[in-house]
N, C-alpha and C positions, 0 to 999 in steps of 0.2 A: 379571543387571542389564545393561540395554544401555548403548551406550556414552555414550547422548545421557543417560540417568541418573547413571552415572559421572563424566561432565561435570559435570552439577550438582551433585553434592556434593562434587566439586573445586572448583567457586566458591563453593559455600556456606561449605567449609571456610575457603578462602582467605578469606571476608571477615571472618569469625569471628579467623582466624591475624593479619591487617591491620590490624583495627580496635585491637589492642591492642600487638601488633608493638611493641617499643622501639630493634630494632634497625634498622630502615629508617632511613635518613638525614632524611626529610623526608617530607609530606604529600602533594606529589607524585609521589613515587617510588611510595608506599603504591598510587595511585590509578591508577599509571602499570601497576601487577603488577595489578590488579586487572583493568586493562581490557583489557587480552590477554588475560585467563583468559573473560570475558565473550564478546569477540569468537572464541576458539574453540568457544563453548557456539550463537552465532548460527551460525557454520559447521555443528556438528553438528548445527542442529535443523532447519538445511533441506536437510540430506540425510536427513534422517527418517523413516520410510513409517509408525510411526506417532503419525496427528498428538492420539490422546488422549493421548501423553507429553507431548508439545510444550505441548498445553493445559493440563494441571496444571501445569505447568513454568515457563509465560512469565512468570504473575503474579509469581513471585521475580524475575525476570531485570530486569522492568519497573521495579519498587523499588531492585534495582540500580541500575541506569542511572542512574536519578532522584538516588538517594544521589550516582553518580561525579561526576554534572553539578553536583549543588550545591558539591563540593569544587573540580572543575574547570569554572568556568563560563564561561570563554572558552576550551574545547576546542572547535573546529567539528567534530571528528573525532568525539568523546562525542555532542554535541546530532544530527548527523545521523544516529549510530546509534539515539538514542533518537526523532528523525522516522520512523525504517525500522521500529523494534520496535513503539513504539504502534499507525503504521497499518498495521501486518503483522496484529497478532492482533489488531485489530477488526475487520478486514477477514476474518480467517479463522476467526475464533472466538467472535466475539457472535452471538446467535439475530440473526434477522430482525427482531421488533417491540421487540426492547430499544432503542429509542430513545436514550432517557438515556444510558445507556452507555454507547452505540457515541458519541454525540454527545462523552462527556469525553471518550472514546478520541482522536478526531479534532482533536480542540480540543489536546490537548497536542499530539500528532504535528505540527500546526500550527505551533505556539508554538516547536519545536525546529527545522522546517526555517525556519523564519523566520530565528531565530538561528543555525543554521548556514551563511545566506547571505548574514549580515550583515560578513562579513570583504570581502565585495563590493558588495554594496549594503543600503540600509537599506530594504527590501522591505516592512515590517508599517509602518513612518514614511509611506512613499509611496502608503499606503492611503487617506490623506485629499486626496491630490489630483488631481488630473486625468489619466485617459485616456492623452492626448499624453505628460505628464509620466513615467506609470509607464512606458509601451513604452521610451522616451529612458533612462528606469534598467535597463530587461529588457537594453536592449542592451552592457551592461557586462558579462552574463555567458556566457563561454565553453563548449566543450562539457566540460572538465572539470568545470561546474559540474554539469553533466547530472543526477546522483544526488541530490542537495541541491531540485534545483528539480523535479523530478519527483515526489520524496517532497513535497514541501511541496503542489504544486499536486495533488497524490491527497488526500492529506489534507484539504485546503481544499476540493474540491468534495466530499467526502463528509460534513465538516463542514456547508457549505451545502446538502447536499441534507437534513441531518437539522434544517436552519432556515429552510425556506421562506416563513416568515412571520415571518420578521426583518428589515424594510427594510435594515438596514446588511450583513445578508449577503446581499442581492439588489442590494443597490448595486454589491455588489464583483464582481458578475457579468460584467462588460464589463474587470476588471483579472485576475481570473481566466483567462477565453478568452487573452486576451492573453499571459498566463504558458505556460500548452499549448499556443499558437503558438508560441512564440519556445522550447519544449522541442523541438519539430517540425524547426524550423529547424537548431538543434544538433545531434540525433541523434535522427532517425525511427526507428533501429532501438535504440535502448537496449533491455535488458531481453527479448529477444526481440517488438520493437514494443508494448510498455507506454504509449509516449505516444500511437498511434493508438487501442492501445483503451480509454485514461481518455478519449480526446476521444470517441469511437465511442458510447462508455456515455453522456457526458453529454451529447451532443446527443438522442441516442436518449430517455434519460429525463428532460430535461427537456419541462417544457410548452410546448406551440408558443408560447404566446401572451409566455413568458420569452424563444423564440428557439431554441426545439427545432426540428430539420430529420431528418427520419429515415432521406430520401434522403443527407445529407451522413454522415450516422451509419455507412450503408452503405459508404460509398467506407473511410472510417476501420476500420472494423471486415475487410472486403475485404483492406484492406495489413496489417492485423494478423497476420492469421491465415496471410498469406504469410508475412510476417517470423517469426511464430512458427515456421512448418512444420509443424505437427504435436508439436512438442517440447512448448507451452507448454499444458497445458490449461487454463487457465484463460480463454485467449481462447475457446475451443469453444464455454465454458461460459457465457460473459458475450454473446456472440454472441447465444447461444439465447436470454437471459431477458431479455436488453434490445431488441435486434430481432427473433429472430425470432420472440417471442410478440407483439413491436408488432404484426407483419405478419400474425398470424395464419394463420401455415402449419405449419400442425399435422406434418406428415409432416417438412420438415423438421426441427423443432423435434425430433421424434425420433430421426429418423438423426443430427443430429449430438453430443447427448447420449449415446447408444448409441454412437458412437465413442470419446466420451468413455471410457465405461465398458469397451470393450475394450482402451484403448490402456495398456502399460506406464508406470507412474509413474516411473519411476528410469533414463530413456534417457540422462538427463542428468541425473548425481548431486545438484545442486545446486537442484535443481528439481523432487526427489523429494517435499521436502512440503507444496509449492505444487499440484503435480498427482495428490499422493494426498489433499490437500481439496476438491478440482475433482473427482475421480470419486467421494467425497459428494454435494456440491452437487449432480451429474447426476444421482444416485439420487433424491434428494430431488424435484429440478424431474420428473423421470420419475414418481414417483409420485400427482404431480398434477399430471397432462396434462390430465385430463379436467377438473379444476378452472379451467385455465386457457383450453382450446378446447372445450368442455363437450364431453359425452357423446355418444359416437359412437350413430348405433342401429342 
């Protein structure tokens, strides 16, 4: 049994052992042993190489969460873990045309970094007003807020891109950009440059005619993947399927996939099963090259 299984049925036990517990003081304390035991299961599972444990594994953690936050629902600390874990395994664990899905996925992960950044401003409130208005709120938050507003505004454009044809999610498109600027601003390099390449990704995949630029996508994507170094692959990866299949340069579109797939996953423990699902993903976009740049002859 690996250790990242082990885990889990330390939490599983724990919640089982909690929920009936007579000798814990109080409901929070219940909630409080719980969420340590959680936040060690989120340590092990992204040091994890492999990610079909993590995938059988998240759906429990998820219902967790959900459970801590209803007992604790003015934790910021629970609601941003539960911003991170939703649009973590949608992001790494939904097929491709599951739509619906990946769209609840996102729509909660939303709904929590909302409320994790509502101990600073009322961000989901300020969605019904003006432009001016929401930047004049953006600027209240600090770079500590960094983790809270990076998950929420990932989540929200991934949300929006699975609602393209929702005027009220194409309205918020202009407070959106605005939140990824002002993440920009706080710290370009969070995350090994994660805010260059959520901006990188959604200029690239959005439609010109929304305000997509692919040149600008470029520059974003460019400082990403310095920031990253080579650690993060997942920028490699996101690189290749969002620009350089825009651009249709097949060559490199392979060379940097095949890096992908040479590069060790675990240089950087914590990052092990972010970039042993990145050297999936490159198998997968690799095996249809031809799909994408058609057939060589």
């Amino acid at each position: 049994m690996s250790y990242l299984q082990r885990q889990y049925r330390t939490l599983l036990v724990s919640v089982l052992v909690l929920s009936t517990a007579a000798c814990l003081p109080s409901k929070p304390a219940r909630v409080a042993a719980v969420a340590f035991t959680a936040e060690d299961v989120a340590r092990a599972a992204a040091r994890q190489s492999n990610p079909t444990v993590v995938r059988a594994g998240t759906p429990a953690y998820l219902m967790l969460l959900d459970g801590l936050i209803e007992a604790s629902p003015d934790s910021a600390r629970l609601v941003l873990a539960g911003c991170q874990a939703y649009s973590t395994y949608a992001s790494l664990f939904t097929a491709e045309g599951d739509q619906a899905r990946t769209e609840a996925l996102y729509a909660r992960a939303r709904e929590y970094g909302f409320r994790a950044l509502s101990t600073r401003a009322d961000l989901r409130g300020a969605l019904s007003g003006t432009l001016p208005e929401f930047s004049v709120m953006l600027q209240r938050f600090r770079k500590g807020d960094v983790p809270a507003l990076f998950c929420t505004a990932n989540s929200w454009a991934k949300w929006t891109a699975a609602n393209l044809d929702n005027l009220e999610a194409l309205a918020e498109l202009p407070l959106l950009e605005a939140t990824m600027e002002r993440i920009l601003e706080l710290d370009e390099s969070y995350s090994y440059g994660s805010p260059h390449l959520l901006l990188g990704t959604y200029l690239a995949a959005k439609p010109a005619v929304l305000g997509g630029d692919i040149a600008k996508a470029k520059v974003h994507f460019d400082r990403a993947l310095a920031l990253a170094d080579g650690k993060f692959l997942p920028a490699k990866v996101l690189y290749a399927k969002f620009y350089v299949r825009r651009i249709q340069d097949r060559e490199l579109f392979v060379r940097t996939l095949e890096e992908v797939l040479s590069a060790p996953p675990d240089t950087v423990p914590e990052l092990t099963l972010s970039n042993a699902v990145a050297k999936e993903q490159a198998k997968e976009l690799l095996e249809k090259t031809d799909d994408h740049f058609g057939e060589q002859p």
